[in-house]
C-alpha positions as a Markdown table, in Angstrom:
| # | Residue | x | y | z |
|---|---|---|---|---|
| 1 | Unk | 93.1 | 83.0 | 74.6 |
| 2 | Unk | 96.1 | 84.4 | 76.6 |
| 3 | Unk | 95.5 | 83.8 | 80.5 |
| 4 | Unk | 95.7 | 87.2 | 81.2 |
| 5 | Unk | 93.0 | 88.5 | 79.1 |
| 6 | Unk | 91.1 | 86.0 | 80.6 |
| 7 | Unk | 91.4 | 87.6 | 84.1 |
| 8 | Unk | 90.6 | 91.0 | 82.5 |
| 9 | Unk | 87.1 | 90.4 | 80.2 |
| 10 | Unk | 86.9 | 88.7 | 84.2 |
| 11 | Unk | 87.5 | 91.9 | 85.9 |
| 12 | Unk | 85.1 | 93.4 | 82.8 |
| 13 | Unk | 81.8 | 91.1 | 83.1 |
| 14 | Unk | 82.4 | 91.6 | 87.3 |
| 15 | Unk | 82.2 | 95.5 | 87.0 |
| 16 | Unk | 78.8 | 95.2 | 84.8 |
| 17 | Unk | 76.9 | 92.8 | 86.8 |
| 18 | Unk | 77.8 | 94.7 | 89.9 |
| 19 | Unk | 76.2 | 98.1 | 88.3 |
| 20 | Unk | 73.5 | 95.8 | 87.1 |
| 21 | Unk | 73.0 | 94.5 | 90.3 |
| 22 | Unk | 72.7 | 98.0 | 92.1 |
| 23 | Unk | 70.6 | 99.2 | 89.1 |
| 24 | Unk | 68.5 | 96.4 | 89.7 |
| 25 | Unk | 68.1 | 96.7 | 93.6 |
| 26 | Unk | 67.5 | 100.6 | 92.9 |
| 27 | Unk | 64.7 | 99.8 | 90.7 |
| 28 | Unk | 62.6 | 97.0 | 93.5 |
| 29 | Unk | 63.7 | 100.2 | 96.2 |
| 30 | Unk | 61.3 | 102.8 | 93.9 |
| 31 | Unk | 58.2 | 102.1 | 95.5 |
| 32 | Unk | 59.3 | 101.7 | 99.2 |
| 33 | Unk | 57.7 | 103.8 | 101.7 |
| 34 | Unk | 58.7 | 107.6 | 101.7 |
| 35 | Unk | 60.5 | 108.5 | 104.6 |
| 36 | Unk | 58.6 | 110.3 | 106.8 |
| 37 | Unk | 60.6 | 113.6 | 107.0 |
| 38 | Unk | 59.9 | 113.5 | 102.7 |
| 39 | Unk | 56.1 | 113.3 | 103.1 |
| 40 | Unk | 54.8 | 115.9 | 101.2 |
| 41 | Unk | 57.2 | 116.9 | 99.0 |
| 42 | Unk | 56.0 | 115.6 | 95.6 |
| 43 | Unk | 52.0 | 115.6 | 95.3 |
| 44 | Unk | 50.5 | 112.6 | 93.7 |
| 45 | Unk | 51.2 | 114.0 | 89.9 |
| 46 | Unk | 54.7 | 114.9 | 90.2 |
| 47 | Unk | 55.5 | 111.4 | 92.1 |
| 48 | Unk | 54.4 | 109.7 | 88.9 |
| 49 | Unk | 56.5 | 112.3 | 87.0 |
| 50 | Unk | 59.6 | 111.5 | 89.0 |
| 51 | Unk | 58.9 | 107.7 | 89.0 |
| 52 | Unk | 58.4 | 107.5 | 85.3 |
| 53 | Unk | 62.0 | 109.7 | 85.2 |
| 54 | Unk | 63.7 | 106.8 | 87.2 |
| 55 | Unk | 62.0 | 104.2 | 85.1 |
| 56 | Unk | 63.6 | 106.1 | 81.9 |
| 57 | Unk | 67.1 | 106.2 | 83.3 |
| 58 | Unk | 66.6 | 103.0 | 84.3 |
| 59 | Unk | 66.2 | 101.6 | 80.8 |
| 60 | Unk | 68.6 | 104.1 | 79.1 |
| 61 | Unk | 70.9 | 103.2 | 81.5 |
| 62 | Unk | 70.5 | 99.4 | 80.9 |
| 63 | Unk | 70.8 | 99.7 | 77.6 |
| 64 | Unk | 74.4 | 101.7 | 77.4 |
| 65 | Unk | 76.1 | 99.5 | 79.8 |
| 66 | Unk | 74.7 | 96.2 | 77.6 |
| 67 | Unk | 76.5 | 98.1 | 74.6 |
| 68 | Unk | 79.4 | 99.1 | 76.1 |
| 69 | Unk | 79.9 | 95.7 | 77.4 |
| 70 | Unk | 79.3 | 94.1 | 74.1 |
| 71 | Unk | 81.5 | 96.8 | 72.2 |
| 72 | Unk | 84.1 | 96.2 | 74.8 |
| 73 | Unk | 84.2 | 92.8 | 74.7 |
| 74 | Unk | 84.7 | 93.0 | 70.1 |
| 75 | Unk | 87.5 | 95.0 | 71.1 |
| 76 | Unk | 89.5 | 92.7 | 73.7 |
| 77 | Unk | 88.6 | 89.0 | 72.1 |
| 78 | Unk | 89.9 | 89.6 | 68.9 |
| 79 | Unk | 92.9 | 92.1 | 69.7 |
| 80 | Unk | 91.8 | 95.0 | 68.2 |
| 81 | Unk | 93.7 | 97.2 | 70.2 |
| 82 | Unk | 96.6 | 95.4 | 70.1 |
| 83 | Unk | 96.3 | 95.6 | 65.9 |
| 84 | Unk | 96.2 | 99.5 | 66.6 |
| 85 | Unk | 99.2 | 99.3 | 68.6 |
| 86 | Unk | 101.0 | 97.7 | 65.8 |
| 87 | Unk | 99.4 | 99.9 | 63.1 |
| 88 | Unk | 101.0 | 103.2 | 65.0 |
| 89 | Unk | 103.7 | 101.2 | 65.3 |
| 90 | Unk | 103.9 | 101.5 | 61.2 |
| 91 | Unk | 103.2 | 105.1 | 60.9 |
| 92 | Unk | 105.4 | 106.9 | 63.2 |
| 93 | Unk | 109.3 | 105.2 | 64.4 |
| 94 | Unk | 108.9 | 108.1 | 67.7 |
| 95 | Unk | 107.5 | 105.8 | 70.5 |
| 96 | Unk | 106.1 | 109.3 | 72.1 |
| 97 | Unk | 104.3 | 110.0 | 69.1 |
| 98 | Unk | 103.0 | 106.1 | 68.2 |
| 99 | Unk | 101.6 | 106.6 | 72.1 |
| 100 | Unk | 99.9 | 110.0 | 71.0 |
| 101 | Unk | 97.8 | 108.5 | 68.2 |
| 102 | Unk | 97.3 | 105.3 | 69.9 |
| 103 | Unk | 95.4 | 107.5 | 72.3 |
| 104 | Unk | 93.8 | 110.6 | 70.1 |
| 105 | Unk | 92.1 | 107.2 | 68.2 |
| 106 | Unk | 91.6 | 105.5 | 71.6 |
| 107 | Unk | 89.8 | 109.2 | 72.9 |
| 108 | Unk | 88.0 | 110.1 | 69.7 |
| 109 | Unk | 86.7 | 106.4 | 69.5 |
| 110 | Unk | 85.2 | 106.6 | 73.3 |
| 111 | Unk | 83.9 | 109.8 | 72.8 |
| 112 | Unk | 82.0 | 108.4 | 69.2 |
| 113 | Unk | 80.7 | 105.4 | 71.5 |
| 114 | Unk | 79.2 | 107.8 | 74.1 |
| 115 | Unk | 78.0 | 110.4 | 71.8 |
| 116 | Unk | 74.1 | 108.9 | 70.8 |
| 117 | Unk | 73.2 | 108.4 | 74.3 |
| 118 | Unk | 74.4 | 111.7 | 75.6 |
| 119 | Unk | 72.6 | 113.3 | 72.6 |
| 120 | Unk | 69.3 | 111.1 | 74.0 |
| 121 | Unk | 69.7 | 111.9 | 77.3 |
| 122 | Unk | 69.8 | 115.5 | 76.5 |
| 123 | Unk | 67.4 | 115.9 | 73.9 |
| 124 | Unk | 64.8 | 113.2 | 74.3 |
| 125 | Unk | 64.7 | 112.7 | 78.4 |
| 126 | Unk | 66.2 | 115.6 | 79.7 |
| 127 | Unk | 63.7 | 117.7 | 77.0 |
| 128 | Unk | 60.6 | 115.8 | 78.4 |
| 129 | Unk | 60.9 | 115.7 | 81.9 |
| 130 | Unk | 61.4 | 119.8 | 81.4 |
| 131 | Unk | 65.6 | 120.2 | 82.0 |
| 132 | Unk | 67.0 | 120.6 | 79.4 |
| 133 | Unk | 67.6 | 124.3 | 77.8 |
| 134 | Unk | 70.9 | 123.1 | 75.7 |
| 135 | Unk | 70.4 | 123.9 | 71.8 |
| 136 | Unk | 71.5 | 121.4 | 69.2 |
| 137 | Unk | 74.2 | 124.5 | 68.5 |
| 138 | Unk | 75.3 | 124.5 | 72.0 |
| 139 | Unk | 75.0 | 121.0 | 72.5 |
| 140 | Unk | 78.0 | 120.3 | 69.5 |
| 141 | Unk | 80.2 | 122.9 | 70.1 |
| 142 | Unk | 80.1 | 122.1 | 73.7 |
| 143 | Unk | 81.1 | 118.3 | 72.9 |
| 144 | Unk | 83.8 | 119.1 | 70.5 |
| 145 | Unk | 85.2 | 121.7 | 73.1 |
| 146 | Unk | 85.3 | 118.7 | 75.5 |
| 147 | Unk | 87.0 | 116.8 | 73.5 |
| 148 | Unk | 89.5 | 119.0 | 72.2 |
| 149 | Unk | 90.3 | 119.7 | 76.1 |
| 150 | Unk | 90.8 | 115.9 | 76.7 |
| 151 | Unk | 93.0 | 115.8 | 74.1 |
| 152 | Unk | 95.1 | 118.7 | 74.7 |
| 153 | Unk | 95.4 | 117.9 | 77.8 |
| 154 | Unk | 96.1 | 114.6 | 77.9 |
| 155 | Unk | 98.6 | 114.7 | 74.9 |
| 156 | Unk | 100.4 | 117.2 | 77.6 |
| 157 | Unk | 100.4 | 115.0 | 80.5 |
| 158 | Unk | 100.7 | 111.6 | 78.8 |
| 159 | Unk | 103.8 | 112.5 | 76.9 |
| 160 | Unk | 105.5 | 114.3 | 80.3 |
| 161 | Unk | 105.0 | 110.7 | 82.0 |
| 162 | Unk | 105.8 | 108.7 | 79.5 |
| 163 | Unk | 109.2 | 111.4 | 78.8 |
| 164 | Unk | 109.6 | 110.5 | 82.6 |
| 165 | Unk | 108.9 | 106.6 | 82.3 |
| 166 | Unk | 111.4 | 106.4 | 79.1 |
| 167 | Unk | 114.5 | 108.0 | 81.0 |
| 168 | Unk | 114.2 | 107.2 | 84.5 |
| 169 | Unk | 112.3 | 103.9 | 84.5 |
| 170 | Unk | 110.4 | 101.9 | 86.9 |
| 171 | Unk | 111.1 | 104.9 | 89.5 |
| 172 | Unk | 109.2 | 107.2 | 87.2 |
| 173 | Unk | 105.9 | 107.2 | 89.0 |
| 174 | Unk | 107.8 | 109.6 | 92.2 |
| 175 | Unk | 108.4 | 112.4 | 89.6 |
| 176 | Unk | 105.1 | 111.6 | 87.7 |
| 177 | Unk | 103.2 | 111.9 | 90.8 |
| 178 | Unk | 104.7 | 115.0 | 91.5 |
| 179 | Unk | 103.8 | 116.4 | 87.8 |
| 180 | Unk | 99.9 | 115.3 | 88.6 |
| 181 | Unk | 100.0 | 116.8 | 91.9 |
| 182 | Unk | 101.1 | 120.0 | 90.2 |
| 183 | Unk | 98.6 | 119.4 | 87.3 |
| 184 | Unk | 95.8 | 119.0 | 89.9 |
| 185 | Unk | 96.6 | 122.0 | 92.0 |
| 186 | Unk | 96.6 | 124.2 | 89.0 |
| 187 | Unk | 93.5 | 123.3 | 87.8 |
| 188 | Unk | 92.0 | 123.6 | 91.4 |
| 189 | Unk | 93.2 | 126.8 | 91.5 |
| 190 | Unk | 92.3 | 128.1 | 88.0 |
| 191 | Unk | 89.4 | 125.9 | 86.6 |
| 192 | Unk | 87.0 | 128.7 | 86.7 |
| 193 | Unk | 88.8 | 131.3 | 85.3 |
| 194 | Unk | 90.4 | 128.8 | 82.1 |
| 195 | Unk | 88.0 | 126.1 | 81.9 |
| 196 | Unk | 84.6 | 127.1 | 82.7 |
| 197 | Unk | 84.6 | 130.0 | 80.4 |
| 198 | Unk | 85.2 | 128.0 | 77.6 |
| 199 | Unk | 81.2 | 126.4 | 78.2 |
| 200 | Unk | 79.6 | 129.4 | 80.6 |
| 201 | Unk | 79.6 | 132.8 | 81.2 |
| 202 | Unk | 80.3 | 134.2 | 84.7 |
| 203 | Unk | 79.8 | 137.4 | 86.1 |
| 204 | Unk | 79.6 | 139.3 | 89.8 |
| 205 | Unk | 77.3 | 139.2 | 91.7 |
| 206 | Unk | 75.4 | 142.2 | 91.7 |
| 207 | Unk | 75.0 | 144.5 | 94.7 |
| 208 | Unk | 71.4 | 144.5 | 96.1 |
| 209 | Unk | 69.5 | 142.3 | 98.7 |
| 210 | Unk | 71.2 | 138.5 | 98.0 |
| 211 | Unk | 74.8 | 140.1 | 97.8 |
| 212 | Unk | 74.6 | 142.0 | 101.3 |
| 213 | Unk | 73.1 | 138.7 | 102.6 |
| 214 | Unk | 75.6 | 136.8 | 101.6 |
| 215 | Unk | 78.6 | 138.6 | 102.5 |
| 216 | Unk | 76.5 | 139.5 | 105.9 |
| 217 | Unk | 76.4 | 136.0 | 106.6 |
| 218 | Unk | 79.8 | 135.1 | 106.2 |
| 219 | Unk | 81.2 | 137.5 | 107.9 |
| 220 | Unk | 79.5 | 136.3 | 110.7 |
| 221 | Unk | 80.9 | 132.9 | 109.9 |
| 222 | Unk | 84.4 | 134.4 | 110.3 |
| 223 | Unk | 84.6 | 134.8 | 106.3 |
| 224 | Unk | 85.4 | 137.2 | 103.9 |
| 225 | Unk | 83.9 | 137.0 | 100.9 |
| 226 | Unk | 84.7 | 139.2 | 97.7 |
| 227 | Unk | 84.8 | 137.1 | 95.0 |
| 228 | Unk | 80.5 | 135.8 | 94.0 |
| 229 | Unk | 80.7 | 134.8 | 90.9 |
| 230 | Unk | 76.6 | 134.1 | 89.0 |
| 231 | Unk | 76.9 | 131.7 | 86.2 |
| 232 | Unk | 74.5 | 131.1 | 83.4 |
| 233 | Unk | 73.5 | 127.7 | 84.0 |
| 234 | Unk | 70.2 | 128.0 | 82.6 |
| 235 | Unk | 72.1 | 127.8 | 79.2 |
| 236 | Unk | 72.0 | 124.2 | 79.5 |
| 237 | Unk | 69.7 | 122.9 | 82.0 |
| 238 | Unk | 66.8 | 124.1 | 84.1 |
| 239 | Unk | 68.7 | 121.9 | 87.1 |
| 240 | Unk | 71.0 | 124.4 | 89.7 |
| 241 | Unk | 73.4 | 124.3 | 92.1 |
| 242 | Unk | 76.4 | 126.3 | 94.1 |
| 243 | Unk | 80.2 | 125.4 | 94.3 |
| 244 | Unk | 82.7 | 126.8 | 96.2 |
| 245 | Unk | 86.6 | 126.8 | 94.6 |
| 246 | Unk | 90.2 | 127.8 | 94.8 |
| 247 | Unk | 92.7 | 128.5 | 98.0 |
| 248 | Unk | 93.7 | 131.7 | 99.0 |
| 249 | Unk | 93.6 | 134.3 | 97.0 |
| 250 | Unk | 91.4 | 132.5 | 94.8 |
| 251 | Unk | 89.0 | 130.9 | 96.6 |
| 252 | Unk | 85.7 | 132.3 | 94.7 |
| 253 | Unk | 81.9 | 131.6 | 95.6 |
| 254 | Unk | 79.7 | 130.2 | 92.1 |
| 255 | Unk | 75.8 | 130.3 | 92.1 |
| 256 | Unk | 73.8 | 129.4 | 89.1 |
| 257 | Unk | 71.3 | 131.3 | 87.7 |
| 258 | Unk | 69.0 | 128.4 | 88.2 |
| 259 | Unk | 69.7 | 128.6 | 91.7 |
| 260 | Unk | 68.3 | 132.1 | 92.1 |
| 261 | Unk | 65.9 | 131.7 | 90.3 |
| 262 | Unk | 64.2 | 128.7 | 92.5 |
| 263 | Unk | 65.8 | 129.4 | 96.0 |
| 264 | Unk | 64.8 | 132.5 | 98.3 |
| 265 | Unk | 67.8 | 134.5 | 99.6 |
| 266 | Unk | 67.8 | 133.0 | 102.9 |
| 267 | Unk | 68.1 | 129.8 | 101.1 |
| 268 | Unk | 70.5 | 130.7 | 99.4 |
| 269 | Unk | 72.5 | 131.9 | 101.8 |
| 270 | Unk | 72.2 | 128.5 | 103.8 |
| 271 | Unk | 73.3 | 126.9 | 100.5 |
| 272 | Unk | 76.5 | 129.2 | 100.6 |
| 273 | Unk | 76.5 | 128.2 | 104.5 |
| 274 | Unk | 77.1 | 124.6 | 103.6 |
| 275 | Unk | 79.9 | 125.3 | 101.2 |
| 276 | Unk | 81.7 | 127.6 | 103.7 |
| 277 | Unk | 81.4 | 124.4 | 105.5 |
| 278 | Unk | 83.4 | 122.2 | 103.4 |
| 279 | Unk | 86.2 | 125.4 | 103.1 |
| 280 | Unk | 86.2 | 125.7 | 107.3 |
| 281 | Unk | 87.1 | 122.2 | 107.5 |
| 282 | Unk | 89.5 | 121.9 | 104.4 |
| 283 | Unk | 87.4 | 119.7 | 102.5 |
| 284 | Unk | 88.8 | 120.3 | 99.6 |
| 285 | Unk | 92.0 | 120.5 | 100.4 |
| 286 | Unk | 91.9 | 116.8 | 102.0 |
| 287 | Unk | 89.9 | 115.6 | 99.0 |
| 288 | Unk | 93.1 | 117.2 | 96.5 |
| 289 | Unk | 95.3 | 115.5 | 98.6 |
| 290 | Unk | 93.4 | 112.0 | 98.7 |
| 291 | Unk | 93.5 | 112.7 | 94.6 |
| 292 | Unk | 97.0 | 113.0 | 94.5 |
| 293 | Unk | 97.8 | 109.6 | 96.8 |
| 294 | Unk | 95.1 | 107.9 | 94.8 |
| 295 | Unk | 97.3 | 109.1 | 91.6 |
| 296 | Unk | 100.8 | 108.1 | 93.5 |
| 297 | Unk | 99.0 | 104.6 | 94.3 |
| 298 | Unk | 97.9 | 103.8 | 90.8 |
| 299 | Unk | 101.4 | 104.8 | 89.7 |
| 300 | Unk | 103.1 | 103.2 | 91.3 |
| 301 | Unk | 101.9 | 99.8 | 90.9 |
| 302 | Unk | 101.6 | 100.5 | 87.7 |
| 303 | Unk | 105.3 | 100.9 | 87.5 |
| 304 | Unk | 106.1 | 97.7 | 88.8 |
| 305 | Unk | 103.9 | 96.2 | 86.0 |
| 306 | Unk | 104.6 | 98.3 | 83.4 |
| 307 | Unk | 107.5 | 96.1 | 81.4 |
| 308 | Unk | 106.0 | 93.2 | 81.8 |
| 309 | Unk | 105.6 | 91.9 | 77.9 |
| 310 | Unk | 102.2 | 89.9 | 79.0 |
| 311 | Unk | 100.1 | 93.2 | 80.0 |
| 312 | Unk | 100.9 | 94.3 | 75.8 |
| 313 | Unk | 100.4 | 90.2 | 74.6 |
| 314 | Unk | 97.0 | 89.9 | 76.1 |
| 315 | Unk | 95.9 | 92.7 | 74.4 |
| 316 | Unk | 96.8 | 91.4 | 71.1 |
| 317 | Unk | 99.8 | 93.3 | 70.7 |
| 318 | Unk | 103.1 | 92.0 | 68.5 |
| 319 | Unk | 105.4 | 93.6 | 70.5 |
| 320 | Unk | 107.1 | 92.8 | 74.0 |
| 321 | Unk | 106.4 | 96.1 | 75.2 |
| 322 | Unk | 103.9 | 98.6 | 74.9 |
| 323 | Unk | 103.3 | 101.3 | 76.8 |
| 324 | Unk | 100.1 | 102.0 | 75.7 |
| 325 | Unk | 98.6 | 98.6 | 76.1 |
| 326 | Unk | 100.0 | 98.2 | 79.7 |
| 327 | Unk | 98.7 | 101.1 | 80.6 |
| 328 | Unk | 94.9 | 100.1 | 79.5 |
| 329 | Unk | 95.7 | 96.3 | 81.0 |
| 330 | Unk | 96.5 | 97.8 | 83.7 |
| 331 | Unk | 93.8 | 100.5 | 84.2 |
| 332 | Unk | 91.5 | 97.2 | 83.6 |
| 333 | Unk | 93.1 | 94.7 | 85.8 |
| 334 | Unk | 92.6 | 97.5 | 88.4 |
| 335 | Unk | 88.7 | 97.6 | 88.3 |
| 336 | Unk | 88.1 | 95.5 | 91.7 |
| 337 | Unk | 90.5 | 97.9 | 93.7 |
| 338 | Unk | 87.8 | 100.4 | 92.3 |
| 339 | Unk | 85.4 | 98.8 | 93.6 |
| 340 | Unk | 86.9 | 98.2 | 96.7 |
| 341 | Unk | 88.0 | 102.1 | 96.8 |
| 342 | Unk | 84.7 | 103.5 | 95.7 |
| 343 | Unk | 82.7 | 103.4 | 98.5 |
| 344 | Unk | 85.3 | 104.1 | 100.9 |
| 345 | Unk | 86.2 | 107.2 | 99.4 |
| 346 | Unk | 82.3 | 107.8 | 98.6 |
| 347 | Unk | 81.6 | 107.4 | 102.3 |
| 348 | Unk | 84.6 | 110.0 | 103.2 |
| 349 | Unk | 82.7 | 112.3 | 101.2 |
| 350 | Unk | 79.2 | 111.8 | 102.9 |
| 351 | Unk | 80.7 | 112.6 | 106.2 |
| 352 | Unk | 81.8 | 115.6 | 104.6 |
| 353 | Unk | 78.3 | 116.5 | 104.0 |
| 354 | Unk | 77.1 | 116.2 | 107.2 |
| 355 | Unk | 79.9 | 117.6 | 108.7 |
| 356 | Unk | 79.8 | 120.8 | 106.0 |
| 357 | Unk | 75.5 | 120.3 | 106.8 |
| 358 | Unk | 76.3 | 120.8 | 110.7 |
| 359 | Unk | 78.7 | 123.7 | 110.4 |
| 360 | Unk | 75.7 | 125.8 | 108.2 |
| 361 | Unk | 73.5 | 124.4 | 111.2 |
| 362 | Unk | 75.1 | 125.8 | 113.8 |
| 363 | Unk | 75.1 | 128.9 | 112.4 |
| 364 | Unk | 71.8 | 129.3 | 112.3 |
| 365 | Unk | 70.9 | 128.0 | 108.8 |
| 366 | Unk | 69.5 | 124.5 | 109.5 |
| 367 | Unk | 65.9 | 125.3 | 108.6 |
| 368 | Unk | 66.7 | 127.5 | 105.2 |
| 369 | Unk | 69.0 | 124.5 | 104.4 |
| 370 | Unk | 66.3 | 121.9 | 104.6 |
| 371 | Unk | 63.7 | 123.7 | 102.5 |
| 372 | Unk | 66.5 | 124.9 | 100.0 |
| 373 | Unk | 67.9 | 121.1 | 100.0 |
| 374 | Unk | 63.9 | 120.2 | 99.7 |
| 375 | Unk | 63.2 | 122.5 | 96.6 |
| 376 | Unk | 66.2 | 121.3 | 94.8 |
| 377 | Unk | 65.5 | 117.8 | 95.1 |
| 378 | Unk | 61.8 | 118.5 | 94.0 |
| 379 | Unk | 62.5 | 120.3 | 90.7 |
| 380 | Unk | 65.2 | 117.4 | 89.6 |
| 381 | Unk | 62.8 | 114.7 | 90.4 |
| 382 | Unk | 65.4 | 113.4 | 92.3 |
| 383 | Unk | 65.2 | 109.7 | 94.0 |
| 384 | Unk | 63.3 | 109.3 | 97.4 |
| 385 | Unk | 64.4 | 106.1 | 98.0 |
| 386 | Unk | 67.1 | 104.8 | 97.1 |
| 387 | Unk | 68.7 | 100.9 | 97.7 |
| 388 | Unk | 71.5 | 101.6 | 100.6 |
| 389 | Unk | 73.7 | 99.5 | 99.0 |
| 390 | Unk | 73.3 | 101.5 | 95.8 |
| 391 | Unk | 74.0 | 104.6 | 98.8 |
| 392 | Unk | 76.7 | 103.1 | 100.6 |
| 393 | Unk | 78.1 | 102.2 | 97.2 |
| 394 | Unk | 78.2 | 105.5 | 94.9 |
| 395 | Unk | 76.6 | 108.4 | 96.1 |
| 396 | Unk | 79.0 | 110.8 | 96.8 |
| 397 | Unk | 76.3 | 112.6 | 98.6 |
| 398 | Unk | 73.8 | 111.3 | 102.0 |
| 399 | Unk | 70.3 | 110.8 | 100.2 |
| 400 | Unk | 68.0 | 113.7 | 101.1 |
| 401 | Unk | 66.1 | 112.1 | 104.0 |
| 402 | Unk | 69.7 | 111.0 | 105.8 |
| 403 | Unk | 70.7 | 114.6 | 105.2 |
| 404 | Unk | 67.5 | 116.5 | 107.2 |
| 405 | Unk | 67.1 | 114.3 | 109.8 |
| 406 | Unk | 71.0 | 115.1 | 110.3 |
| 407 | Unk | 70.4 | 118.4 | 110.1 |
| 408 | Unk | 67.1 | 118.0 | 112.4 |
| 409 | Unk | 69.1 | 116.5 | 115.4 |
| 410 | Unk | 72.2 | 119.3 | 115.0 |
């Protein structure tokens, strides 16, 4: 076995047990204590409810990881990818198209591999625990519109890097970087208006009661708001939620159906509060720009690896070079900078919270915002108590109880 894939199936078993791990330590953290600023929120029947939910997950969970691992491990011991690197290899002489169906197989077969546990988490515990709404209709056309996207897409941007990579070498990754920064602020900019259309349908915001109170509020908040956007959420899932999107010109507020259906306008409006928080302190334009020199990062050191013949012979591949199997050594020997990244970047975002939390706060909001935030976590049976590693390590989010007794001390 070549040394190298050695350190990857590594870097492979080391990713699973430490999502095992924190699945584990989340599971012995179910039935501590309920903070005390939770107490009352579920009543003894909907606790079980939302500890039998977590127990489901739990299992589900476990059991997708086991087979990716095992599928994972059939495809890097015996070279399989490396045999499908050679096969392209044999049906096309352009190296830009033998990377194309290298990765429409590689796409199509991840997407195949996910498919039965997305279909069971939609349809089996999604259905009942009482979220789900999706049709079996929806549901397909949905997933093969996804897929379609990813592949469209990422035909486009692979073949402009790998166009860039072919005639200016190693020092590709400064003008590929620049081509993902553009590809990132476009779709920043645009994602509702081209993407989400293609699964939802959006409309105004009506004028009446919630409208004036919106645009009341923000005002107030030194904001203009024109652009409220309702989208049909309840098409998929009983679960709701609020996003705020765009610069300039096309910065645009989104509520979901669900979310007026289950939130009173004054909760609503702290919800919207929150969001105008992360805009007043350029949340997401720091978090675009932490993309993009997370992108520049990975490209580059993947440049200085990328014509090394070992990264394309540890994956079973013939040839001295392969751009497609560096680029999947390398997006595999990367996994501990992951994990070493992941909660830094996951605790960046928590202090946005809070800080986005406090600005709604200040403002007056505080109190609609806890018993909004309250609600929401009630009706998606959503974890009390969860491990603080499993916190500190992936939620993007502070848990519930962090958040209110933030918001309690503003």
């Amino acid at each position: 076995m070549h040394p190298l894939l050695i350190l990857i199936l590594t870097f492979v078993l080391l990713e699973f047990a430490v999502s095992s791990v924190l699945s584990w330590l989340n599971s012995k953290w179910m039935t501590h204590p309920v903070p005390e600023v939770l107490k009352g929120l579920y009543d003894e029947e909907k606790y079980r409810k939302q500890q039998e939910y977590m127990r489901t997950n739990k299992r589900v969970g476990w059991i997708e990881r086991l087979v990716t691992l095992a599928i994972t491990l059939v495809v890097l011991i015996p070279g399989v990818l490396g045999w499908l690197d050679n096969l392209c290899a044999e049906w096309s002489h352009s190296l830009l198209l033998q990377l194309l169906i290298f990765f429409g197989i590689y796409v199509v077969a991840s997407a195949i591999i996910s498919l039965p546990f997305s279909y069971y988490d939609t349809f089996v515990i999604e259905e009942r625990f009482g979220f789900n709404k999706t049709t079996k209709t929806t549901f397909w056309l949905d997933t093969l519109k996804s897929l379609l996207l990813t592949l469209v897409l990422g035909a486009m941007l692979l073949s402009v890097i790998y166009l860039l990579y072919s005639y200016l070498g190693q020092s590709f990754w400064i003008w590929a970087t620049l081509v993902c920064a553009i590809f990132i602020l476009f779709f920043s900019l645009f994602y509702s208006n081209l993407i989400v259309p293609l699964f939802n349908k959006q409309k105004p915001l009506e004028k009446g009661e919630l409208r004036e109170a919106i645009e009341k509020a923000a005002g107030e908040m030194g904001f203009s708001i024109k652009k409220i956007y309702v989208i049909d959420g309840s098409k998929h899932s009983t679960k709701a939620n609020a996003y705020f999107t765009g610069f300039g010109k096309k910065k645009r507020v989104v509520l979901f159906d669900t979310l007026i259906e289950q939130l009173s306008t004054e909760e609503i409006v702290a919800v919207l509060a929150h969001e105008l928080g992360h805009n007043k302190h350029r949340d997401t334009i720091k978090n675009t720009v932490m993309s993009i020199v997370m992108v520049a990062v990975n490209l580059f050191v993947f440049s200085l690896l990328v014509d090394n013949p070992e990264l394309s012979h540890a994956l079973g591949g013939k040839r001295d070079h392969s751009f497609a199997l560096s680029l999947i050594a390398f997006s595999l020997l990367f996994t501990p900078i992951d994990l070493i990244l992941d909660p830094i970047i996951n605790g960046v975002s928590r202090r946005g919270e809070y800080g986005a939390d406090a600005f709604a706060a200040k403002h007056g909001h505080g109190e609609a915002l806890i018993s909004g935030l309250k609600k929401l976590s009630a009706n998606t049976l959503s974890n009390l108590t969860p491990h603080p590693a499993v916190v500190w390590m992936s939620y993007s989010h502070p848990t519930l109880a962090q958040r209110i007794t933030a918001l309690l001390n503003v």
